[in-house]
TORKOL-4160 file (C-alpha; in steps of 0.2 Angstrom, whole numbers, padded with zeros to 4 digits, m for minus):
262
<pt num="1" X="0625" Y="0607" Z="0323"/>
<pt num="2" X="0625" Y="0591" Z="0313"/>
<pt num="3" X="0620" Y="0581" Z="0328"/>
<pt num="4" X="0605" Y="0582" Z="0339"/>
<pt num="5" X="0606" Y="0590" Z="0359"/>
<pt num="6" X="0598" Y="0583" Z="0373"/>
<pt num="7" X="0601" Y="0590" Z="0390"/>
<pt num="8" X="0600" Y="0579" Z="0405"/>
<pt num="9" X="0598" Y="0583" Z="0423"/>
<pt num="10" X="0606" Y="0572" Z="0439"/>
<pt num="11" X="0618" Y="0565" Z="0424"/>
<pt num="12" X="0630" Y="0557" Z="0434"/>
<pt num="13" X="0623" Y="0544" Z="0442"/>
<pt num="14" X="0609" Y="0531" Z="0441"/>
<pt num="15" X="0597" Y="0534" Z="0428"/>
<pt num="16" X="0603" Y="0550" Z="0422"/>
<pt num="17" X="0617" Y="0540" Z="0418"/>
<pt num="18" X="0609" Y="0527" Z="0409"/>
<pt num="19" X="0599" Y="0539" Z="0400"/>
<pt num="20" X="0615" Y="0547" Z="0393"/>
<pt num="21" X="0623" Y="0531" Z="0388"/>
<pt num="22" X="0606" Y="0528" Z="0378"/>
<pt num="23" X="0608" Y="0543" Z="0370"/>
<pt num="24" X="0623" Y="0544" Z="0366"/>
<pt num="25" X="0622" Y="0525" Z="0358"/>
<pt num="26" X="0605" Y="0534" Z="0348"/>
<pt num="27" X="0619" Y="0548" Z="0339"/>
<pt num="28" X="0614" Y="0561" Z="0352"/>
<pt num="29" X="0627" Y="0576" Z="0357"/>
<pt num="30" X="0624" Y="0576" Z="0375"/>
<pt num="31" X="0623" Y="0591" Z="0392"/>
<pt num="32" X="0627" Y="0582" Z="0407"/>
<pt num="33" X="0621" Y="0593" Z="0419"/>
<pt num="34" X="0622" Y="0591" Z="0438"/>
<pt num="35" X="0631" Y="0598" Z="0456"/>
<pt num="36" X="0643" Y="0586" Z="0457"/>
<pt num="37" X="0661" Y="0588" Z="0444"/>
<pt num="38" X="0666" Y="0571" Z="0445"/>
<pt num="39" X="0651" Y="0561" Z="0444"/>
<pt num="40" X="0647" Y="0571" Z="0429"/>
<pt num="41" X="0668" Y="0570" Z="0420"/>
<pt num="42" X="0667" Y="0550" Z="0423"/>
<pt num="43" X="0650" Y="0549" Z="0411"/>
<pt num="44" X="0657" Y="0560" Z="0400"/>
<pt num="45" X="0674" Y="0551" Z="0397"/>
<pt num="46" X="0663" Y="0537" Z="0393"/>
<pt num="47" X="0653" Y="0544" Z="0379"/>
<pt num="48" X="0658" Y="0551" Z="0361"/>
<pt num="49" X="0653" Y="0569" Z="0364"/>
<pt num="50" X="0647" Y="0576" Z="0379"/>
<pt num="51" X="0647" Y="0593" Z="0386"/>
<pt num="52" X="0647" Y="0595" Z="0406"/>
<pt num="53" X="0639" Y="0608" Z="0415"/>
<pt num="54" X="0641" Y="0608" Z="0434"/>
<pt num="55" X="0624" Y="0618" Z="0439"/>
<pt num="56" X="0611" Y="0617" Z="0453"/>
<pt num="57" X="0597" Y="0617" Z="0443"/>
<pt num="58" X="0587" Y="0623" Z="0460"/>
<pt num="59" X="0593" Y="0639" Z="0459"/>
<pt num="60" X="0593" Y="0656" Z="0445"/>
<pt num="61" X="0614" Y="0655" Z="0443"/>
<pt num="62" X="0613" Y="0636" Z="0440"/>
<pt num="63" X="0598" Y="0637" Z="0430"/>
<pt num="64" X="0608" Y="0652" Z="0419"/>
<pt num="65" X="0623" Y="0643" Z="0416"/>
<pt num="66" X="0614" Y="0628" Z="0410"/>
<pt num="67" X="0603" Y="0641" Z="0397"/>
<pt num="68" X="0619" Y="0649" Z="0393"/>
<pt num="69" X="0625" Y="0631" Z="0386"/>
<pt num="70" X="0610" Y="0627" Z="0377"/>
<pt num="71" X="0612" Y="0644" Z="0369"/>
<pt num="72" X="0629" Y="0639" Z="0363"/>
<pt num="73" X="0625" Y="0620" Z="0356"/>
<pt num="74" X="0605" Y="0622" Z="0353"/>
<pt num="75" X="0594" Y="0610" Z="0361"/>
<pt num="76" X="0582" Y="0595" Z="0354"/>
<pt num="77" X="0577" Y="0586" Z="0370"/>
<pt num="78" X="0576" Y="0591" Z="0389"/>
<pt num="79" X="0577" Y="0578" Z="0400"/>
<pt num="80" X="0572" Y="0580" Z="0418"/>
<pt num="81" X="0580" Y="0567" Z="0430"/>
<pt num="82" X="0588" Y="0574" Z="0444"/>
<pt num="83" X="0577" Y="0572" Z="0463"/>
<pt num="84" X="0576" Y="0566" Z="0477"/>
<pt num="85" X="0568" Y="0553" Z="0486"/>
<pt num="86" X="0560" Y="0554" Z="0504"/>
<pt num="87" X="0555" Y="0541" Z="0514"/>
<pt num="88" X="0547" Y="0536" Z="0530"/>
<pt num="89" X="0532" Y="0542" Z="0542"/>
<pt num="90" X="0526" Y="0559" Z="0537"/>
<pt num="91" X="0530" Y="0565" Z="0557"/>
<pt num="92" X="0548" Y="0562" Z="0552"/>
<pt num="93" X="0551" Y="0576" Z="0536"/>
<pt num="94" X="0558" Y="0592" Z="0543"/>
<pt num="95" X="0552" Y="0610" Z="0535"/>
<pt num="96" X="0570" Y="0608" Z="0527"/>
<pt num="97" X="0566" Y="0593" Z="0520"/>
<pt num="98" X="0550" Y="0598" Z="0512"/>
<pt num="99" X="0555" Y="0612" Z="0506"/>
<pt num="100" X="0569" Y="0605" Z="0497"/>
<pt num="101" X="0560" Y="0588" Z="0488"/>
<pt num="102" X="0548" Y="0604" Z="0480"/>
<pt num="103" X="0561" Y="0614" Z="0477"/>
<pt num="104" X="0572" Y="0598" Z="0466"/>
<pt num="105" X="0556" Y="0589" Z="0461"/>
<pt num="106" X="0543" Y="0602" Z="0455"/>
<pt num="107" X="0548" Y="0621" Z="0454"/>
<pt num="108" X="0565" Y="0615" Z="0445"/>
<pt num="109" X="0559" Y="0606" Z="0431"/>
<pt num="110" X="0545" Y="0620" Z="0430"/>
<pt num="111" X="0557" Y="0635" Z="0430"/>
<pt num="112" X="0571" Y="0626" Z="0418"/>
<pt num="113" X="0559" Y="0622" Z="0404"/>
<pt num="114" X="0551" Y="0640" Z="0405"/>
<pt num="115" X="0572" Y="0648" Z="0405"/>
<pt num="116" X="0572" Y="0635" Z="0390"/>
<pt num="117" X="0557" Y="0638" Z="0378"/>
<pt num="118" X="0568" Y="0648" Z="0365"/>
<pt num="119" X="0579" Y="0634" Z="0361"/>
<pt num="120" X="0565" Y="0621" Z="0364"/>
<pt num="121" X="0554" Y="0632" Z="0351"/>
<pt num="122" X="0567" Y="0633" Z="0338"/>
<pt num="123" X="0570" Y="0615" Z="0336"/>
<pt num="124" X="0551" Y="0611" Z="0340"/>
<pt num="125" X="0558" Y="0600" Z="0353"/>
<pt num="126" X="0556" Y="0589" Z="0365"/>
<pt num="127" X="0553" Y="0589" Z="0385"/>
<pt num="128" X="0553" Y="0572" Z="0396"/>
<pt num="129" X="0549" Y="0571" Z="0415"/>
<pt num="130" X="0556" Y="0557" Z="0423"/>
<pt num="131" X="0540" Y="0554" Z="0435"/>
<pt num="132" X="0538" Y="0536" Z="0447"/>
<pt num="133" X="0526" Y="0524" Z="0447"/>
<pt num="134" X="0521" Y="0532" Z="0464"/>
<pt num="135" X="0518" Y="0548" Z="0455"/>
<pt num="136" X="0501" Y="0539" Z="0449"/>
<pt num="137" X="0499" Y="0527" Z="0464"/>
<pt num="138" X="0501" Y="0537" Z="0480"/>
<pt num="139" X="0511" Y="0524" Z="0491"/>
<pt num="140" X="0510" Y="0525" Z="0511"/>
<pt num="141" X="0528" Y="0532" Z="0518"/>
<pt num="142" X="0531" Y="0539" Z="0504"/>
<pt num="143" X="0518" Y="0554" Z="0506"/>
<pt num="144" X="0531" Y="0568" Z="0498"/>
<pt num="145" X="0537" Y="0560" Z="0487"/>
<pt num="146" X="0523" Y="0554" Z="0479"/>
<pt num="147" X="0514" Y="0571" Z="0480"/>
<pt num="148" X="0530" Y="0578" Z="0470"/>
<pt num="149" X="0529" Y="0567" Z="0456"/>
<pt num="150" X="0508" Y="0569" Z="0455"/>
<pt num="151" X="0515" Y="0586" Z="0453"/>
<pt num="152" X="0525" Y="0583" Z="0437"/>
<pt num="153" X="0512" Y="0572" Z="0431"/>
<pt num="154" X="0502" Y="0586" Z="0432"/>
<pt num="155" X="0514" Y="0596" Z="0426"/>
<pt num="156" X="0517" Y="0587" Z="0409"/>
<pt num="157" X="0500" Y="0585" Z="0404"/>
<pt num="158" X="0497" Y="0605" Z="0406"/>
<pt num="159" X="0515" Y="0608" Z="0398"/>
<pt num="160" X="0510" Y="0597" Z="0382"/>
<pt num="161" X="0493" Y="0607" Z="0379"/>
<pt num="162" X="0503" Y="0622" Z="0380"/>
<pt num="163" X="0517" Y="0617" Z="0370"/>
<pt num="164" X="0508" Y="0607" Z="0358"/>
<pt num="165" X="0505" Y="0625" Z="0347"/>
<pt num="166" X="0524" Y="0627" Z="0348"/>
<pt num="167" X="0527" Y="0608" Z="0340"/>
<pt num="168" X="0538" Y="0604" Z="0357"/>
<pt num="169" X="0530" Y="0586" Z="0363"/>
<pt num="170" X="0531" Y="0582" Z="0383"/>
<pt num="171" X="0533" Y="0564" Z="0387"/>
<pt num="172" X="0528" Y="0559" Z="0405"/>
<pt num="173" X="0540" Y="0544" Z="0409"/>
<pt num="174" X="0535" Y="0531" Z="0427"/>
<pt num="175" X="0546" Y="0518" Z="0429"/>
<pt num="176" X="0545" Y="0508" Z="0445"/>
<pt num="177" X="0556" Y="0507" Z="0458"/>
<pt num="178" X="0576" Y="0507" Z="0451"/>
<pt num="179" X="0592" Y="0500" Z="0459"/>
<pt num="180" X="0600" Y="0518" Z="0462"/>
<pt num="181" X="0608" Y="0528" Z="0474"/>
<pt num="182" X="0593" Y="0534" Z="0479"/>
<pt num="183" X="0586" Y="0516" Z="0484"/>
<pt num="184" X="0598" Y="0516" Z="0499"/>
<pt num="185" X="0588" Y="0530" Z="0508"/>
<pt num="186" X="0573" Y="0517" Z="0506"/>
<pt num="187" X="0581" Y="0502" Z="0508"/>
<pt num="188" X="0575" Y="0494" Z="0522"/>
<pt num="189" X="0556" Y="0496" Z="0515"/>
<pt num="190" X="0562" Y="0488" Z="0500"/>
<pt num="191" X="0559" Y="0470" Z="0508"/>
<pt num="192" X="0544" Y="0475" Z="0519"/>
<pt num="193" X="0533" Y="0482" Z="0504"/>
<pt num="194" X="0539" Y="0468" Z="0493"/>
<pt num="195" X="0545" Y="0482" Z="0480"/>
<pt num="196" X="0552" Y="0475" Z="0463"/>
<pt num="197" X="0567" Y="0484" Z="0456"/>
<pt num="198" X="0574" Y="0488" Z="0441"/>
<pt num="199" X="0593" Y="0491" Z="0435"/>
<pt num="200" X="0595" Y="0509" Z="0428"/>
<pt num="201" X="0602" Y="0503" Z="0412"/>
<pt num="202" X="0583" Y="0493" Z="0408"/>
<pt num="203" X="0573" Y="0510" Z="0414"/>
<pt num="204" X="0584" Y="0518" Z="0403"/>
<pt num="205" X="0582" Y="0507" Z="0387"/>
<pt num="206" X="0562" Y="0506" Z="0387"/>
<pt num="207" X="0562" Y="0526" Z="0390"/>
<pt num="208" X="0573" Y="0530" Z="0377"/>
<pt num="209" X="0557" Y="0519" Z="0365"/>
<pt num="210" X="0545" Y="0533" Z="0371"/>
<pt num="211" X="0557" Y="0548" Z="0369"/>
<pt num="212" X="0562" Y="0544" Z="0350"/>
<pt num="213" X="0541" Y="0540" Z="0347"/>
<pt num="214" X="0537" Y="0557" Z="0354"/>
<pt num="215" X="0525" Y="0547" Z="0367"/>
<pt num="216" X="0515" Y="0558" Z="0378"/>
<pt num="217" X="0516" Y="0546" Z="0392"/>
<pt num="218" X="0523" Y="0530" Z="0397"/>
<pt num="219" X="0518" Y="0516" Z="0411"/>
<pt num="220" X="0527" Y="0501" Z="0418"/>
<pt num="221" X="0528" Y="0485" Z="0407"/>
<pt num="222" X="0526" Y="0474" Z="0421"/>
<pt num="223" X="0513" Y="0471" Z="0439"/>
<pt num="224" X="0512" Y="0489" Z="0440"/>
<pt num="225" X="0503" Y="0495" Z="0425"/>
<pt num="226" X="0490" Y="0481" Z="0431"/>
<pt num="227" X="0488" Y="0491" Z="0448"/>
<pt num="228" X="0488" Y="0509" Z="0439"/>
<pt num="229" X="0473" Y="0505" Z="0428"/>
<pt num="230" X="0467" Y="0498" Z="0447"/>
<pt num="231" X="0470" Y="0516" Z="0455"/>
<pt num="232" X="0458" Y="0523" Z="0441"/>
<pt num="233" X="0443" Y="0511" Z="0440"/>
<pt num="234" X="0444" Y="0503" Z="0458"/>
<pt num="235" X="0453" Y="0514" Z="0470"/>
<pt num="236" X="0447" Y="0507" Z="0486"/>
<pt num="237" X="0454" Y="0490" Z="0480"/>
<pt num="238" X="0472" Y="0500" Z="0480"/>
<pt num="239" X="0466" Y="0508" Z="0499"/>
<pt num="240" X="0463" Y="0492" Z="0505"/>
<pt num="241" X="0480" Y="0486" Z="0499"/>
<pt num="242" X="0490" Y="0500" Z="0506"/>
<pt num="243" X="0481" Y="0503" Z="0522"/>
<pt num="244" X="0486" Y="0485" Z="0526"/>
<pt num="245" X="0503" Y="0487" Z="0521"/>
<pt num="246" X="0504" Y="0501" Z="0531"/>
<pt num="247" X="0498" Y="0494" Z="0545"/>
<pt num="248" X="0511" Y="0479" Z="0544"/>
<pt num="249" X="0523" Y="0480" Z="0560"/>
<pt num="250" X="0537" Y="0476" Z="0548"/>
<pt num="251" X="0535" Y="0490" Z="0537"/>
<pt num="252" X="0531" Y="0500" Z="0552"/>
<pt num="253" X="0544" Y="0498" Z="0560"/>
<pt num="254" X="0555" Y="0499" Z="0542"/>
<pt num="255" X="0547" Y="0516" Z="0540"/>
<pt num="256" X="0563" Y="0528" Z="0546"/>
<pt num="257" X="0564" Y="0544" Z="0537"/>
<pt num="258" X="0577" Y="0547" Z="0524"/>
<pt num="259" X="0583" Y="0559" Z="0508"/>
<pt num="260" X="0594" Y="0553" Z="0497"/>
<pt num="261" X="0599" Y="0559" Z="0478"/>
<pt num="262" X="0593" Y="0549" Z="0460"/>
């Protein structure tokens, strides 16, 4: 192949779809993977060469299918993307629910970088987590979310010692919160907790600067980056923050479980 492959997953919408418009604009072939066929063919008509492979990348047929195109095209850069985003009081997530944000968030990404490593090695690749902002701060109402993407935090650093000796970099990528799909499952917190959002298409820009440096990691460039380096030297400055928001009626009473799709 004369061009380079990166594969993204939850492609069709918000900032996978960003993410492949950035590629595409960098000379990138692009594998749009997700559930959903026509999410997926309308990014696709949109860029110069795009492959679509409708997959649930959750489970060992979808996962296959998606290794069975790589096989066929190669494969330069993975790009994690597709999850989901809980919200509300923790007494509000069913087993269902749980079981489902570990299953999207964390055993996914785990299990399709492991089903890709052939590819990856050959190419000396690339893998790229698409984490949160509250995968470094743990925010109230927000408990399983924010332990999923601690989890592939986690599970980036651990995969670049690993893969280091292979020449396959991992960056780990936490943009604040993003004006997707996904936000309507939280909507009615955004105002409460006085979040800031950001379109897509910007998330996507600045990430696509770490992807091509090969970056191990890379924070907000704005109020947030201010309050991780907080969370690391002066954590009880964060608790005192949070507990106070969390006690605020208005974000109480905002607080009403929801799933929703990036």
């Amino acid at each position: 192949m004369t061009r380079r492959i990166v594969l993204i997953t939850g492609a069709g919408t918000g900032i996978g779809r960003s993410l492949a418009v950035e590629a595409d604009r960098h000379g990138y072939r692009v594998i749009l993977v997700g559930r959903r066929h026509e999410p997926l063919a309308r990014v696709a008509e949109t860029l110069r060469d795009a492959l679509v492979v409708t997959a649930d990348v959750t489970t060992q047929e979808g996962r296959a299918a998606i290794v069975d195109a790589a096989r066929d095209t190669g494969l330069d850069i993975l790009i994690h993307n597709a999850g989901t985003v809980p919200a509300g009081a923790l007494e509000g997530l069913r087993d269902a629910d749980i079981a489902a944000l570990l299953a999207l968030n964390v055993a996914a990404p785990l299990a399709l970088t492991r089903d890709l490593l052939a590819p990856l090695t050959s190419s000396k690749g690339q893998v790229v987590m698409v984490g949160s902002v509250f995968g470094e701060i743990a925010f109230p109402y927000f408990v399983a979310y924010s332990a999923s993407k601690f989890a592939l935090r986690g599970m980036a650093d651990a995969l670049r010692r690993e893969l280091a000796p292979r020449g396959i970099a991992v960056t780990h990528l936490a943009p604040r919160g993003t004006r997707t799909d996904a936000a309507q499952g939280f909507q009615s917190l955004v105002g409460p907790m006085a979040m800031a959002l950001d379109s897509p298409d910007a998330v996507a820009a600045r990430a696509w600067r770490a992807i091509a440096a090969r970056r191990p990691r890379q924070l907000p460039a704005t109020r947030e980056r201010l309050f991780i380096a907080l969370q690391r030297l002066r954590p009880t400055l964060i608790d005192r923050a949070l507990i106070r928001m969390a006690r605020d009626p208005a974000v109480v009473t905002a607080a009403q479980p929801e799933i929703s799709q990036r």
